[in-house]
N, C-alpha and C positions, 0 to 999 in steps of 0.2 A: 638482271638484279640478283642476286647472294640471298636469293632466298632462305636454304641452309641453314644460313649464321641470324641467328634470333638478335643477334646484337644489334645488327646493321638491318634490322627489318622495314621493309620501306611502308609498309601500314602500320597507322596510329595506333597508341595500344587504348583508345576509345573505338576504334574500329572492331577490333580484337575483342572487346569487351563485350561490343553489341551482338557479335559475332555468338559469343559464347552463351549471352542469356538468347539468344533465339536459340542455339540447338538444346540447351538445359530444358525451353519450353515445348522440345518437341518440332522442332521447324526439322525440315529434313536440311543436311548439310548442304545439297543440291539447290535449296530455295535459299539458302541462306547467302551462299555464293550470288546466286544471281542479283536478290535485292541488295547486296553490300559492293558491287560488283568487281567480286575477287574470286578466283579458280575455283573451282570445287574441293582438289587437293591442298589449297590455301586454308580451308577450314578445315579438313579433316588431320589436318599435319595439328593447328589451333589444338584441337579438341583432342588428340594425343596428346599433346604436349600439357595441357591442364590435367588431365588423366593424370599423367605419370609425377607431374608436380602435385598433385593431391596424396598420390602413392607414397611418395616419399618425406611427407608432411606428415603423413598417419606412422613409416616407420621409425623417424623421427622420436616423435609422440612416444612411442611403443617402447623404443630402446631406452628413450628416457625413466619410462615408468619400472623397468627393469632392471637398469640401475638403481634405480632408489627400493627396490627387491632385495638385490644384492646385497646393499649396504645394511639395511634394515637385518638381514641372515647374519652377515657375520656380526653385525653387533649381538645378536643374541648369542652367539656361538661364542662371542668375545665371553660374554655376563656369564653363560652357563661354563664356562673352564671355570670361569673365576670363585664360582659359589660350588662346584663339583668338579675337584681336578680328578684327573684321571686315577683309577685305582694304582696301576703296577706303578708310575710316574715314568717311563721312561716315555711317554709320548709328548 
């Protein structure tokens, strides 16, 4: 089976799920494997992969809110030329 490829994954993603809330509670991967009865490396690949999709869901987030940073600077930056242009003027 093309384990691998998350596309073609041959486990339900309700398998995946149950998988996820037993190690979230602390089940060891190992036990989790056995009562779902899939690899061990089955769920630890799982539990990477939620890792790394939460990772990237908070940078996401993050870049979002920096942008809206950004925009918020230079509108002020726009307002203060406007209300205090520079002394010499050549800027």
């Amino acid at each position: 089976m093309n384990e691998g490829n998350p596309v073609s994954s041959p486990h339900p993603a309700a398998l995946r799920a149950r998988a996820m809330q037993l190690v979230l509670e602390g089940c060891p991967a190992r036990e989790v494997a056995r009562q779902l009865g899939v690899s061990p490396q089955t769920v630890y690949r799982w539990r990477r992969s939620a890792a790394s999709g939460s990772n990237l869901a908070q940078a996401r987030t993050r870049i979002d809110e920096l942008e809206g940073e950004l925009l918020l600077c230079r509108e002020v930056i726009a307002t203060m030329r406007q209300m205090m242009p520079p002394k010499d003027g050549t800027r």
